[in-house]
One Martini backbone bead per residue (centre of mass of N, CA, C, O) as a GRO file, in nm:
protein
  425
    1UNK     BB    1  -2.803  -4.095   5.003
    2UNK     BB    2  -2.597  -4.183   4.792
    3UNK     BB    3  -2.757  -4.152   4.542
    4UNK     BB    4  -2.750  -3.848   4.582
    5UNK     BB    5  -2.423  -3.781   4.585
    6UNK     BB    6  -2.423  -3.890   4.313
    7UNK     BB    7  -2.606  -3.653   4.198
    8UNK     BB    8  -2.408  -3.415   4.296
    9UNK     BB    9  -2.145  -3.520   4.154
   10UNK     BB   10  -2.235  -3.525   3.847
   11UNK     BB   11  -2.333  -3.234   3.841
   12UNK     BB   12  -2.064  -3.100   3.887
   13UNK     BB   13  -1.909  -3.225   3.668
   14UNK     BB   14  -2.107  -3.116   3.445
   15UNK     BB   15  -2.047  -2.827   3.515
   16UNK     BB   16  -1.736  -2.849   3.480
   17UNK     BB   17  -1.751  -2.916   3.191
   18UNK     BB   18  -1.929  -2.674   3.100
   19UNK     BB   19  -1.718  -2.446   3.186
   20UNK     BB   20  -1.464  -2.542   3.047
   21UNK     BB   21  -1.554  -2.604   2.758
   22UNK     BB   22  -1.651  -2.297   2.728
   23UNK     BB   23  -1.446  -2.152   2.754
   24UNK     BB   24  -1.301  -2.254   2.584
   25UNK     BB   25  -1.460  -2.190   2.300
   26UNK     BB   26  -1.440  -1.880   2.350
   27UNK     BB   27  -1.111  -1.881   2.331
   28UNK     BB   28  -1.129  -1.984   2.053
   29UNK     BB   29  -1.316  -1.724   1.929
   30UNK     BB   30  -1.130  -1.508   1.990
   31UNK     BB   31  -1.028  -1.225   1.834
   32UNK     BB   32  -0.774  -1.094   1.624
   33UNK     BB   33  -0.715  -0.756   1.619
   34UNK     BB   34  -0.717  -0.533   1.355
   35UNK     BB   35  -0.605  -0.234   1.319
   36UNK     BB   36  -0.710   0.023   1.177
   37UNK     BB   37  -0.547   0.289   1.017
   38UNK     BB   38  -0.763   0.561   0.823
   39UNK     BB   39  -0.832   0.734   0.503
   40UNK     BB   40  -1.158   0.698   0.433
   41UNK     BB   41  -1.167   0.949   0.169
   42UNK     BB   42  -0.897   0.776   0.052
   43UNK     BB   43  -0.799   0.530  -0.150
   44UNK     BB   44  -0.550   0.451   0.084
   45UNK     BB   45  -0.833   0.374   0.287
   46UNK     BB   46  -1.030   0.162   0.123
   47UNK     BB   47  -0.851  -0.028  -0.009
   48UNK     BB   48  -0.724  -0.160   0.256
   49UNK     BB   49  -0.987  -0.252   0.359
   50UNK     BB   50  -1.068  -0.428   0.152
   51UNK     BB   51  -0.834  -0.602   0.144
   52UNK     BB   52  -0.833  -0.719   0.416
   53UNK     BB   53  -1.137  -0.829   0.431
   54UNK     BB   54  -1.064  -1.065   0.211
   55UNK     BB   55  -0.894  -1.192   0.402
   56UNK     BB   56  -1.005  -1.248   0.648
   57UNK     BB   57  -1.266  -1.386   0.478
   58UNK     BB   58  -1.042  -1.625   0.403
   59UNK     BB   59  -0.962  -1.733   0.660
   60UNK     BB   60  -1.202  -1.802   0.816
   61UNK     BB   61  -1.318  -2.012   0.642
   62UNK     BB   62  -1.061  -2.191   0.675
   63UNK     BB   63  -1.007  -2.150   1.017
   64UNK     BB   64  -0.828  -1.967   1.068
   65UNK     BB   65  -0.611  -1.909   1.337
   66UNK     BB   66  -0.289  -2.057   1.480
   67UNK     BB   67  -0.277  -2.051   1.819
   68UNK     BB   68  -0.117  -2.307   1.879
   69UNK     BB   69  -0.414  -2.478   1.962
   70UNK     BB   70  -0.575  -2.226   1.886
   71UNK     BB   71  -0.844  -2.127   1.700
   72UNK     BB   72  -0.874  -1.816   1.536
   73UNK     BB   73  -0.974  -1.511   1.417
   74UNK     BB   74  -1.046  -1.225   1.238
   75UNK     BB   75  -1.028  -0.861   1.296
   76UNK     BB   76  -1.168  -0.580   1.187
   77UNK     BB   77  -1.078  -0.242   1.321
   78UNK     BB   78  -1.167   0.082   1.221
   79UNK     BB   79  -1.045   0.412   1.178
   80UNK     BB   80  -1.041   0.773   1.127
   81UNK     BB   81  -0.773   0.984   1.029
   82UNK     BB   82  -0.801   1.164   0.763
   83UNK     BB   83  -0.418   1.222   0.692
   84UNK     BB   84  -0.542   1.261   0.377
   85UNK     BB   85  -0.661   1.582   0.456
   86UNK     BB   86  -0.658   1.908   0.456
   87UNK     BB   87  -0.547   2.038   0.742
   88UNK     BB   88  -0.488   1.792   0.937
   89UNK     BB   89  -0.373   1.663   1.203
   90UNK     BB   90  -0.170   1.436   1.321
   91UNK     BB   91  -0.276   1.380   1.584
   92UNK     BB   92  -0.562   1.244   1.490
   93UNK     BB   93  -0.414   0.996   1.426
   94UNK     BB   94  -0.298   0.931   1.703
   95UNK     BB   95  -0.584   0.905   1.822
   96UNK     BB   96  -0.637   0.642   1.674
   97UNK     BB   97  -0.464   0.458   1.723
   98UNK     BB   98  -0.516   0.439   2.030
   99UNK     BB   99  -0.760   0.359   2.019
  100UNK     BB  100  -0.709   0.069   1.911
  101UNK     BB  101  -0.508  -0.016   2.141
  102UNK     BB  102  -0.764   0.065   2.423
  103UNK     BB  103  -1.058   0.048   2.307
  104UNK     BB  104  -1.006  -0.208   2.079
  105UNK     BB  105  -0.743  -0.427   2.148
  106UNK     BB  106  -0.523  -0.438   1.957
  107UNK     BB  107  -0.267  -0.658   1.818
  108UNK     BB  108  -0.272  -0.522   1.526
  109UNK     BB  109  -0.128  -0.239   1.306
  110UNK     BB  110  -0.294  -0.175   0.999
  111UNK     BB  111  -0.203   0.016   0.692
  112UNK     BB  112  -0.134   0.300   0.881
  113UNK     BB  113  -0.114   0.555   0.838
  114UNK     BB  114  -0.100   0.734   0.498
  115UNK     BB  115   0.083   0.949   0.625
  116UNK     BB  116   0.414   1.006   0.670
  117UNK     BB  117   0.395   1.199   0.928
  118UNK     BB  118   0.250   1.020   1.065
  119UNK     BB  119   0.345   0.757   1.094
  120UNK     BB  120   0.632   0.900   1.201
  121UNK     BB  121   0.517   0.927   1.442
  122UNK     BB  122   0.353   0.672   1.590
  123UNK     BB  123   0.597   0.481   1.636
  124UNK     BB  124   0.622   0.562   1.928
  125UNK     BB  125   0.334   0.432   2.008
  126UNK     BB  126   0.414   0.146   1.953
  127UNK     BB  127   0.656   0.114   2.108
  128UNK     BB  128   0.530   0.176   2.388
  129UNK     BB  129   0.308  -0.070   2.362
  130UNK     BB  130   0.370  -0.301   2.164
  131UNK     BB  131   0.304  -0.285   1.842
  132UNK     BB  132   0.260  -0.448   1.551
  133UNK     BB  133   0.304  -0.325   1.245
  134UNK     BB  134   0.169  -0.256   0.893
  135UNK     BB  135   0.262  -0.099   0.610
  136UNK     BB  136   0.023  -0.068   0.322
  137UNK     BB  137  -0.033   0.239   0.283
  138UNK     BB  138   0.097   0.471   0.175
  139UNK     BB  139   0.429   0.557   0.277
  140UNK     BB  140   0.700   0.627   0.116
  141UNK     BB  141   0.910   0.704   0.285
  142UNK     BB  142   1.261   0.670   0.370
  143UNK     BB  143   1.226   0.714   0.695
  144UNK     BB  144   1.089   0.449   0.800
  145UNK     BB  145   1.326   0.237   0.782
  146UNK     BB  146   1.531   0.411   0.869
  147UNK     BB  147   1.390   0.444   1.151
  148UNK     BB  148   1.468   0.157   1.211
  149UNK     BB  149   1.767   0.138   1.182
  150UNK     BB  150   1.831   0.298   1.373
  151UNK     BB  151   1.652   0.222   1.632
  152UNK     BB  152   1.598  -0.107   1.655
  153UNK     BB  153   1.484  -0.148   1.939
  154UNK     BB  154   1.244   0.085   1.943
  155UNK     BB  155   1.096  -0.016   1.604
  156UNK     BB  156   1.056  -0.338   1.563
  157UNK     BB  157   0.768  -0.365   1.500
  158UNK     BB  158   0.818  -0.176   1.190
  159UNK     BB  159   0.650  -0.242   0.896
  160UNK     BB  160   0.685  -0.288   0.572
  161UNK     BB  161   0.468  -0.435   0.234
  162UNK     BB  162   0.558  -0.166   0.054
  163UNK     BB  163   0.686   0.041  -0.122
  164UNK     BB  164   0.948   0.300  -0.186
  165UNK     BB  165   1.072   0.573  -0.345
  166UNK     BB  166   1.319   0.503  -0.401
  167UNK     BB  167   1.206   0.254  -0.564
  168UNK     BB  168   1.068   0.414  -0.764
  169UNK     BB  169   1.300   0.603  -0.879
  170UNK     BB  170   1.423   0.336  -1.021
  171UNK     BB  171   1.168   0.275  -1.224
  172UNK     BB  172   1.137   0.536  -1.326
  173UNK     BB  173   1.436   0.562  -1.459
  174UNK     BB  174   1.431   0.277  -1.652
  175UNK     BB  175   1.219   0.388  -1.816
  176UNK     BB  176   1.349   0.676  -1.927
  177UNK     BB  177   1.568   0.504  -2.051
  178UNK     BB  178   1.350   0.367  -2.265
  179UNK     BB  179   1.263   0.656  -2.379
  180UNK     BB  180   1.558   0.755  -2.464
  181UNK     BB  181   1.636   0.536  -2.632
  182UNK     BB  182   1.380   0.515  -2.845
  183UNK     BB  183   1.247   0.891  -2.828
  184UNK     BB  184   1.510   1.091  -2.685
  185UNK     BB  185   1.441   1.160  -2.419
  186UNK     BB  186   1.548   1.435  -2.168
  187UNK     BB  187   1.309   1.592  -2.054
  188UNK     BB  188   1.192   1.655  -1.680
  189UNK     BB  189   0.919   1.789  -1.554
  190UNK     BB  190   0.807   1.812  -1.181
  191UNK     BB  191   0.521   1.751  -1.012
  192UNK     BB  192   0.404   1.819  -0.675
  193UNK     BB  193   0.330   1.766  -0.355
  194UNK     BB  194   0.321   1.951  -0.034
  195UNK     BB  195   0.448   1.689   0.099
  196UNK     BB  196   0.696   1.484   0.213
  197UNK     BB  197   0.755   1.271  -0.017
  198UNK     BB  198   0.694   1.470  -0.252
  199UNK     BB  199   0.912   1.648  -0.208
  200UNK     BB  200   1.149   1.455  -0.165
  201UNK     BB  201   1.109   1.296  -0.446
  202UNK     BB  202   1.137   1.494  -0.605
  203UNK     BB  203   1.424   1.578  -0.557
  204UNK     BB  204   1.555   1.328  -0.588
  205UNK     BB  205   1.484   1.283  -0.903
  206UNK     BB  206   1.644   1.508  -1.028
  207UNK     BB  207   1.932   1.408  -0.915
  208UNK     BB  208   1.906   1.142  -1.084
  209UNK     BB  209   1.835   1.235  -1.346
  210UNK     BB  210   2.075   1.379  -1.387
  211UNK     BB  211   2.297   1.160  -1.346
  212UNK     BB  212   2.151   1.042  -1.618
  213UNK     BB  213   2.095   1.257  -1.845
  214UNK     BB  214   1.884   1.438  -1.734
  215UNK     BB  215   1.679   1.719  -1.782
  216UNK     BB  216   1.571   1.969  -1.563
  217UNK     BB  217   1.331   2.224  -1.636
  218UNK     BB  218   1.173   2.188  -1.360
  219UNK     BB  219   0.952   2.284  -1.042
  220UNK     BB  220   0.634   2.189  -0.893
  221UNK     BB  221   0.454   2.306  -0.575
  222UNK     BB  222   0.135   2.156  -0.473
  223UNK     BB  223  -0.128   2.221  -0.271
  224UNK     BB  224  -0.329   2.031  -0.114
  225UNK     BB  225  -0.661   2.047  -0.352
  226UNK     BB  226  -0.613   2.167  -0.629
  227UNK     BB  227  -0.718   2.282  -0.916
  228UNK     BB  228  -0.484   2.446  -1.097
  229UNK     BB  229  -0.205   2.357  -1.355
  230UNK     BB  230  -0.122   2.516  -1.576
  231UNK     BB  231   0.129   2.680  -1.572
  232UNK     BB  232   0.297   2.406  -1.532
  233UNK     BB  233   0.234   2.298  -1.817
  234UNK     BB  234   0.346   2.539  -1.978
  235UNK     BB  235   0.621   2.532  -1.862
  236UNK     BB  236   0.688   2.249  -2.028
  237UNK     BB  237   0.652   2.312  -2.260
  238UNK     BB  238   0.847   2.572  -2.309
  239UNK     BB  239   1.077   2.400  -2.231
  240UNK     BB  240   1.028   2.088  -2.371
  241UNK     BB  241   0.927   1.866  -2.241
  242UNK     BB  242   0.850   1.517  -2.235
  243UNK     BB  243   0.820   1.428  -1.875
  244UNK     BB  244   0.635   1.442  -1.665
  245UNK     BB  245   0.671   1.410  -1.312
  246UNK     BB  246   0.434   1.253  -1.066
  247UNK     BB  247   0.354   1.364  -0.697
  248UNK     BB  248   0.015   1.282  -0.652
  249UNK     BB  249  -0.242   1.142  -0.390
  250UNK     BB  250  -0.487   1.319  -0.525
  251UNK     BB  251  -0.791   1.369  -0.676
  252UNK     BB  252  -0.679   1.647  -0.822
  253UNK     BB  253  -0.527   1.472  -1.082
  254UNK     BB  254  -0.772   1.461  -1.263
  255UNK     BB  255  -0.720   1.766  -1.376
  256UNK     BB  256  -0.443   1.763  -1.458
  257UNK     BB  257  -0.512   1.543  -1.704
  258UNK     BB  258  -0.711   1.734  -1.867
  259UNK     BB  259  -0.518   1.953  -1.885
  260UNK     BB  260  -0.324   1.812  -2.070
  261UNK     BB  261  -0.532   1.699  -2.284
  262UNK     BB  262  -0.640   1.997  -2.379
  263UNK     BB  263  -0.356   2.104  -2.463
  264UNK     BB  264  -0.164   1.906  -2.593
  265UNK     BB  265   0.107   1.802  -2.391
  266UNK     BB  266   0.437   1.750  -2.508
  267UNK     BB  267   0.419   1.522  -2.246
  268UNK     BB  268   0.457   1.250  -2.065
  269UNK     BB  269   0.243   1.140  -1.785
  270UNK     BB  270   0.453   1.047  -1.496
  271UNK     BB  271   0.346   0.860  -1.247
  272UNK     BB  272   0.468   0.752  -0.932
  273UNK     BB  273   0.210   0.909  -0.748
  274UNK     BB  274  -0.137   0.867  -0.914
  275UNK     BB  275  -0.441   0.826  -0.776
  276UNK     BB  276  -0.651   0.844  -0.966
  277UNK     BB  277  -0.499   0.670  -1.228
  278UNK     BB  278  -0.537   0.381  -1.046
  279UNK     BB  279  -0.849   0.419  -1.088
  280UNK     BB  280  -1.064   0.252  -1.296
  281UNK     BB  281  -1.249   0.567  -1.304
  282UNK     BB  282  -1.103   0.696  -1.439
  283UNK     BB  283  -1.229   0.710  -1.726
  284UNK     BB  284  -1.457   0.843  -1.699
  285UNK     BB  285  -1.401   1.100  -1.514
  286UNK     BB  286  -1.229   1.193  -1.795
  287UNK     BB  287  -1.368   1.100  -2.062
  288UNK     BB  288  -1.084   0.982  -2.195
  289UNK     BB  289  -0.802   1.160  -2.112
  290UNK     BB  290  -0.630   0.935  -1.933
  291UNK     BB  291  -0.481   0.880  -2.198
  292UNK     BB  292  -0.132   0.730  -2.143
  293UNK     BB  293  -0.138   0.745  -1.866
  294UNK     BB  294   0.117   0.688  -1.584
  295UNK     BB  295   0.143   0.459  -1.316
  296UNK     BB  296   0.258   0.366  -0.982
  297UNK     BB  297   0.122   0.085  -0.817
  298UNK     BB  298   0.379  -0.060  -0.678
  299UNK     BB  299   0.186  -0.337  -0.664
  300UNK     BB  300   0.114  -0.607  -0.788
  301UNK     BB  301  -0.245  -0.655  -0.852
  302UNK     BB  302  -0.366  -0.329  -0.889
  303UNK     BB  303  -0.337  -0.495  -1.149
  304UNK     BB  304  -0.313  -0.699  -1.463
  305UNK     BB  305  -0.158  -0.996  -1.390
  306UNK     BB  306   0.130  -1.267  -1.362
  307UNK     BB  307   0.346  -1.288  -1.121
  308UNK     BB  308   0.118  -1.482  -0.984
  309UNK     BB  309  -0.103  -1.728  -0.909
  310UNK     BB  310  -0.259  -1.523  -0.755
  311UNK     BB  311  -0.294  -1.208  -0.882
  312UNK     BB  312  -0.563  -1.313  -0.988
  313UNK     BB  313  -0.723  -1.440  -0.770
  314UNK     BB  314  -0.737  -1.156  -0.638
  315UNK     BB  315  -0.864  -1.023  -0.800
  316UNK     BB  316  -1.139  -1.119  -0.858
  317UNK     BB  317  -1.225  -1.157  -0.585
  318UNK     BB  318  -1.231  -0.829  -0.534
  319UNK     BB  319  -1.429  -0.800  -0.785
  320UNK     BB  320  -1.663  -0.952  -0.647
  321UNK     BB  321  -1.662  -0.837  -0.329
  322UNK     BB  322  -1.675  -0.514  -0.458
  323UNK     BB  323  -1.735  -0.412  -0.768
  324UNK     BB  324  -1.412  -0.388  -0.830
  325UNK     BB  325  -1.147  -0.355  -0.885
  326UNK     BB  326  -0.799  -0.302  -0.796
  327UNK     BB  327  -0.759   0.038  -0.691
  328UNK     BB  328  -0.477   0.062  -0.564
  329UNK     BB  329  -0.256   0.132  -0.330
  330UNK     BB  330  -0.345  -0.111  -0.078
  331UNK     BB  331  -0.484  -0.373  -0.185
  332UNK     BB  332  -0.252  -0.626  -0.185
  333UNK     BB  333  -0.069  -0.532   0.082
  334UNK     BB  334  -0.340  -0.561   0.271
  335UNK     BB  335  -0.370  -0.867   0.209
  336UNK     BB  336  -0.069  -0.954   0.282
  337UNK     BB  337  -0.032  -0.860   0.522
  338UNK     BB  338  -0.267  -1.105   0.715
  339UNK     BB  339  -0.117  -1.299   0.609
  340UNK     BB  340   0.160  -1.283   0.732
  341UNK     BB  341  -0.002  -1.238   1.026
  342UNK     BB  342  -0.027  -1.585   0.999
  343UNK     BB  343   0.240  -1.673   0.977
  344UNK     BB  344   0.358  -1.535   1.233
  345UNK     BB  345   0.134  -1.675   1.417
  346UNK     BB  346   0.205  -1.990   1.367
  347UNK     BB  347   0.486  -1.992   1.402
  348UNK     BB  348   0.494  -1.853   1.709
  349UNK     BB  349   0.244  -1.975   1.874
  350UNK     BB  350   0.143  -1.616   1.927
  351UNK     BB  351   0.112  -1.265   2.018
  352UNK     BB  352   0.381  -1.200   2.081
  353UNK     BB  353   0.558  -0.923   1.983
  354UNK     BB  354   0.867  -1.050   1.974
  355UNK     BB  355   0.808  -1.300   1.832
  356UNK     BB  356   0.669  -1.191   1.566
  357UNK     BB  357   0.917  -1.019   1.487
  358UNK     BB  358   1.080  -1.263   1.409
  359UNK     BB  359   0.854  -1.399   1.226
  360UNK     BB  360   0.878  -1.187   1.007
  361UNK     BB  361   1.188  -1.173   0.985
  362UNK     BB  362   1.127  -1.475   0.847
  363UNK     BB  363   0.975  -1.433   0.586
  364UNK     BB  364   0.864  -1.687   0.353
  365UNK     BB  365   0.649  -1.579   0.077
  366UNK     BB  366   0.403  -1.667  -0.129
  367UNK     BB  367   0.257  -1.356  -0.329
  368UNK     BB  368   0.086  -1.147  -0.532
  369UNK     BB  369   0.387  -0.986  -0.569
  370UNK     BB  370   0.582  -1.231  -0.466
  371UNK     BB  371   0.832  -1.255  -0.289
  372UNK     BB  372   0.811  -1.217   0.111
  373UNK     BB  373   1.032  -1.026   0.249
  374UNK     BB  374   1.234  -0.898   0.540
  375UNK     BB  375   1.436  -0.653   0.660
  376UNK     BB  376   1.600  -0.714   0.940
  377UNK     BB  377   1.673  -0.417   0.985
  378UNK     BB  378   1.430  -0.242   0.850
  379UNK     BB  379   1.152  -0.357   0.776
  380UNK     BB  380   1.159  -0.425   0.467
  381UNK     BB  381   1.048  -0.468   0.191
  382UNK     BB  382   1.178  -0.692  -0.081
  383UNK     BB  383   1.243  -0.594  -0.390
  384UNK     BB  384   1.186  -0.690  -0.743
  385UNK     BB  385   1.163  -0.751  -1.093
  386UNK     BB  386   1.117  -1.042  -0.969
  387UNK     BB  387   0.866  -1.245  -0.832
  388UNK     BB  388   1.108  -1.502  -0.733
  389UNK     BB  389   1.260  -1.266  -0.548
  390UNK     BB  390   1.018  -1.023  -0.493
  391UNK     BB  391   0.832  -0.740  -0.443
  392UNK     BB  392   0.661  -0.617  -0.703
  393UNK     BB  393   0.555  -0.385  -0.935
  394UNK     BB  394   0.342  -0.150  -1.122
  395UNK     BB  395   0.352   0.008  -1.434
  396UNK     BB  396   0.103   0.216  -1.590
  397UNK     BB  397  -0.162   0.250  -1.867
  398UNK     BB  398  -0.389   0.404  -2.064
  399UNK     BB  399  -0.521   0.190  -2.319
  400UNK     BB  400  -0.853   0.214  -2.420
  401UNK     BB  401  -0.956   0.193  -2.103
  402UNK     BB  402  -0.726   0.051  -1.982
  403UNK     BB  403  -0.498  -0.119  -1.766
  404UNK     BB  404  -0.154  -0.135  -1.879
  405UNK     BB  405   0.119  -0.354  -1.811
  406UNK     BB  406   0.484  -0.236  -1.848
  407UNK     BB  407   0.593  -0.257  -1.579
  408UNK     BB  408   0.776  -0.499  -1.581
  409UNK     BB  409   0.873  -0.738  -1.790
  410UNK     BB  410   0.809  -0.971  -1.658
  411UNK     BB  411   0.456  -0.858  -1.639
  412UNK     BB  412   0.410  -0.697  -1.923
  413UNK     BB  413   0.118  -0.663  -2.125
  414UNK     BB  414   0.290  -0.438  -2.264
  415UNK     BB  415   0.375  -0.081  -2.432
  416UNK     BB  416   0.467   0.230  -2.435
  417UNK     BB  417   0.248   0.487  -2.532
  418UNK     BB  418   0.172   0.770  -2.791
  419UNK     BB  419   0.065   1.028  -2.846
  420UNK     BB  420  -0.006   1.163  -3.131
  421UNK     BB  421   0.155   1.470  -3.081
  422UNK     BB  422   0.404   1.288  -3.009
  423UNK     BB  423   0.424   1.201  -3.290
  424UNK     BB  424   0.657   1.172  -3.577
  425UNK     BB  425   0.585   1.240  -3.940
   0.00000   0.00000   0.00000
């Protein structure tokens, strides 16, 4: 009988720990949720999710997130906004993200919404959940870090983990200084998406550019999905522009540039947010008429560059693991941001979204284009034009069939050249 006893208590122990540390190792196991709210249809919706599951997949690899005493992974799951489709309603957006919060049951939205007017819209649906979210792609509007600032106790969830409209019309306007310095450019011509940020900053670039002593010769406003520029390019011409100043985000801007080329318009094609020509792929979709096209790819990373150690080590990653090199906005930024609440949840040693925000606004790390630090009222990556200082961004130029990083001169492999018709003999 004592022996019957002591081999039903020996069971019930051996039960009990197989219970118990079965369920830890369960738990230990449980993945962290990354929701991804993105417009897969387009540029700035497939690269932000290529970098994201790069780090993803980097990170699980060495042994994942440490969460107080346990490791646990990371897991990605997207849901298709569409947010930068034609004619696609705000709202639809709004339900991608509910369904990550509630159906996927995300710890954290990362990515998008990838249109300005949706990520802005969203904002209050984080807010009531208490979901930390990180824009990484898309979302140039400077009403984005201002509503976090305007409203902080309510929107303080919501940081932004690559560059604003506001600081590219800074780069862009330095650049303009250095051609007008050089070949005396003075004129320029303005052509925008009929989007929110590309018409704010459409707007407002005039009015800087003009504070800077150069003339804006005209302003077009193309809506979403355009497919012939001429008479705007005409019109340029017209005016004398030297420089023509593009911020749109849509695929259809690669007609744009072929028709710059086959016109051969005497004005340099500067574009501040220009989708196409930030992709690899731009030069043959092109025939090679994208030759000395320039655009802002926003965040070092997205070309090749020395910006930090890690630069080119993300750059290889991303193009043997993808077989294309880093795509534009969203590559670089969508991967920096992963590590980040990496970072953010292993100094809280928790989930808890308010920890988490604590985290992040403490965040001082190097990143793939510079140190990483958020403005703690903003919750804005903090920018600059030094890597060892902040955040780089990257404007290249197209030239021999590379995309050939122009500014800032910290990271620059080239100098801005022009066409031959704009070249004077």
């Amino acid at each position: 009988m004592k022996r019957k006893t002591s081999s039903l208590v020996l069971t019930l122990l051996v039960s009990f720990f197989v219970l118990f540390w079965g369920s830890h190792v369960l738990a230990a196991e449980k993945p962290i949720i990354i929701g991804a709210p993105l417009s897969m249809a387009y540029l700035y919706g497939w690269s932000a999710e290529r970098g994201m599951k790069l780090a993803v997949e980097e990170i699980n690899a060495a042994g994942g997130v440490a969460v107080g005493k346990e490791k646990r992974p990371f897991q990605v799951e997207v849901i298709d906004t569409r947010d930068l489709e034609p004619g696609v309603p705000v709202s639809e957006a709004l339900m991608a993200v509910e369904r990550l919060i509630l159906n996927k049951n995300a710890d954290f939205i990362v990515g998008g919404p990838n249109r300005s007017e949706a990520a802005l819209a969203a904002m209050a649906l984080l807010s009531k959940n208490k979901k930390v979210s990180i824009v990484t792609s898309g979302v140039l509007s400077p009403a984005y870090h201002k509503t976090v600032e305007k409203e902080y106790d309510k929107y303080k969830y919501c940081f932004r983990i690559h560059g604003e409209a506001g600081n590219l019309i800074g780069e862009m306007i330095a650049n303009f200084a250095d051609l007008k310095e050089q070949y005396g450019f003075t004129k320029v011509f303005i052509i925008a998406q009929d989007v929110s940020h590309a018409r704010g900053a459409a707007e407002i670039m005039g009015k800087v550019a003009a504070g800077k002593g150069f003339e804006v010769t005209g302003t077009e406003i193309f809506p979403t999905g355009a497919s012939d520029f001429s008479m705007a390019l005409i019109k340029a011409k017209e005016t004398g522009s030297q420089i023509i100043n593009i911020w749109m985000d849509m695929p259809e801007s690669a007609i744009l540039l072929k028709q710059w080329f086959d016109m051969k318009i005497p004005a340099l094609p500067f574009g501040s947010t220009l989708a196409a020509a930030e992709q690899p792929g731009f030069w043959k979709g092109t025939g090679g008429k994208g030759e000395f096209t320039l655009c802002n790819v926003v965040n070092a990373g997205n070309a090749p560059s020395d910006a930090t150690e890690w630069t080119m080590k993300f750059y290889d990653a991303y193009t043997k693991k993808w077989g294309i090199e880093p795509e534009g906005l969203g590559a670089s930024s969508s991967y920096m941001a992963v590590y980040a609440l990496k970072e953010a949840v292993e100094k809280a040693g928790t989930l808890d979204s308010d920890k988490i925000v604590t985290a992040l606004e403490q965040l001082d790390m190097k990143g793939v284009y510079g140190k990483l630090k958020f403005d703690p009222k903003t919750h804005q990556v903090i920018p600059s034009t030094d890597p060892k200082e902040g955040a780089v961004g990257s404007i290249l130029q197209w030239q021999d069939g590379k995309r050939v990083v122009v500014y800032p001169k910290s990271i620059a492999k080239g100098k801005i050249l022009l066409p031959p018709w704009m070249v004077k003999k």
